[in-house]
C-alpha positions in Angstrom: 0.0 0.0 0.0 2.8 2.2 0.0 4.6 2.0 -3.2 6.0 5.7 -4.5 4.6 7.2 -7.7 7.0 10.4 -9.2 5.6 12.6 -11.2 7.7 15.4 -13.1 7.6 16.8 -15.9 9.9 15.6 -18.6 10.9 18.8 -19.6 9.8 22.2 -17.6 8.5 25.1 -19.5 6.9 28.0 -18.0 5.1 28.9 -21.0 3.6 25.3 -21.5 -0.2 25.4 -20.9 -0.6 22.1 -19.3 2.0 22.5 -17.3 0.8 25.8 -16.1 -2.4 24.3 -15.4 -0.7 21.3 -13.7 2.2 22.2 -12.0 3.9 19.9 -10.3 6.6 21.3 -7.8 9.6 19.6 -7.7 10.6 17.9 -4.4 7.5 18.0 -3.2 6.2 14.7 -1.1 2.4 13.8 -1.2 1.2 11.6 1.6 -2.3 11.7 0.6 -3.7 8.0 -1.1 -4.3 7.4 -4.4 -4.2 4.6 -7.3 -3.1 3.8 -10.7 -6.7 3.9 -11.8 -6.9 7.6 -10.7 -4.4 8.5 -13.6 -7.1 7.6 -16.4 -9.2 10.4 -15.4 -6.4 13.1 -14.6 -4.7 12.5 -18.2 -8.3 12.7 -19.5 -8.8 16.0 -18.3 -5.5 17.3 -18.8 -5.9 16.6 -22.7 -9.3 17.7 -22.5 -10.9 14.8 -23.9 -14.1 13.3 -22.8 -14.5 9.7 -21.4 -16.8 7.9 -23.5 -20.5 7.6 -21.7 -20.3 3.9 -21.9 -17.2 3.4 -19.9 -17.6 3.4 -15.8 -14.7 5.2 -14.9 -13.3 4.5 -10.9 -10.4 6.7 -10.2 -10.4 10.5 -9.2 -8.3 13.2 -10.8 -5.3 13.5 -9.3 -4.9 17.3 -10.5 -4.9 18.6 -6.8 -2.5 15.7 -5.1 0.3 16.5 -8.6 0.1 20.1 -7.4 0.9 19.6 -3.2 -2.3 20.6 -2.6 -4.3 18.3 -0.3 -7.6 17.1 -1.7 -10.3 16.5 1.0 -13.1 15.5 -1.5 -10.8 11.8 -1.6 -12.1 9.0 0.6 -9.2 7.9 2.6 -9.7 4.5 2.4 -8.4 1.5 0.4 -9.5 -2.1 0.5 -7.1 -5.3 -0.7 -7.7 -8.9 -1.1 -5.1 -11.1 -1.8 -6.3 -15.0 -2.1 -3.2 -16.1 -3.8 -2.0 -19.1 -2.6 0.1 -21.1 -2.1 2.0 -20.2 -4.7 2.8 -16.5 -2.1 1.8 -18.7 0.3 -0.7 -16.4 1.9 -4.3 -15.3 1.6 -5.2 -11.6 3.1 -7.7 -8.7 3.0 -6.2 -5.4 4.3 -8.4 -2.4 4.5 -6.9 0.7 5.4 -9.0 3.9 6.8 -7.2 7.2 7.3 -4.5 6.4 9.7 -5.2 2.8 10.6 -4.7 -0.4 8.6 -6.3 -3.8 9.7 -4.8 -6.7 8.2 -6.8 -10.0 8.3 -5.2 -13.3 7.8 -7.0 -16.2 6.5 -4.5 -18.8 7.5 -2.3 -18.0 10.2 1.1 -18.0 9.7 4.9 -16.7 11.0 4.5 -14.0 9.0 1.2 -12.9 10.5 2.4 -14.0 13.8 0.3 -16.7 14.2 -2.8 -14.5 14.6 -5.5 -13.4 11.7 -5.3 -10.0 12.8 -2.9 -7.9 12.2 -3.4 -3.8 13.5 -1.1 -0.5 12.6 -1.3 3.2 13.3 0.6 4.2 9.8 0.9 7.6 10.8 2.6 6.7 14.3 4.3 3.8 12.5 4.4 4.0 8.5 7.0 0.7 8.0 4.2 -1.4 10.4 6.7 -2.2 12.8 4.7 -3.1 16.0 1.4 -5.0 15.4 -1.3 -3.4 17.8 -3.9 -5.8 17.6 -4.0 -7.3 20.8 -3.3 -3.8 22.3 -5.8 -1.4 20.9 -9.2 -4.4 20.8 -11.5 -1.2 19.8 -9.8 0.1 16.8 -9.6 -3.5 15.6 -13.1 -4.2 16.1 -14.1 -0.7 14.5 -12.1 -1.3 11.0 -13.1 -5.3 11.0 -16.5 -4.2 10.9 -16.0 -1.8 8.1 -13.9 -4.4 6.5 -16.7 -6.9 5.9 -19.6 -4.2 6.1 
């Protein structure tokens, strides 16, 4: 759930439209979520053509988030299910809602230590280092019910 995207433009120019329209300032760091389905819809609109009425379209521009600008209107929440195995050996859902990311574990394992749960606090602890699952009950109980709702 955390893998980078970089975005830059291949060659600055002041006086290019888009990239007036779209600047995207260099260094900067976005910690806001979004998908590789969102960039259908922001190279749609940044070449101004219309998606075809027949075609459902799921992502979000990402026109705010490219520019450092947070984007409230974005739900800030992601859902993953992973029933590959056993060929990686492991089959997951993780659902992640603002800060918080529930992991659940179909089949136990060392790697989930030997629970189904596992619980972070991504802000407090972004490389889920310590597994607060048996520690925080509530928050647990709270995203497993969104989870499967």
């Amino acid at each position: 759930m955390r893998v980078p995207l970089i975005a830059a433009w291949a060659k600055p120019n002041a006086s290019n439209a888009n990239q007036q329209e779209l600047p995207i300032e260099i260094g900067a760091i976005q910690s806001q979520q979004a998908a590789v389905y969102d960039l259908y819809p922001t190279i749609l609109n940044l070449v101004e053509v219309q998606n075809p009425q027949s075609h459902t379209v799921d992502g979000l521009k990402l026109n705010r988030l490219l520019t450092g600008k947070s984007d409230d209107s974005r739900n800030e929440t992601f859902l993953m299910h992973y029933p590959h195995s056993p060929h990686r050996s492991s089959y997951f859902t993780s659902y992640r809602k603002g800060d918080w990311k529930v992991i659940y574990h179909y089949i136990p394992s060392k790697e989930s230590e030997d629970s189904h749960y596992q619980l972070y606090n991504l802000k407090a602890d972004p490389f889920e280092s310590s597994n607060l699952a048996s520690s925080n009950p509530e928050q647990l109980k709270k995203l497993m019910k969104d989870l499967i709702a």
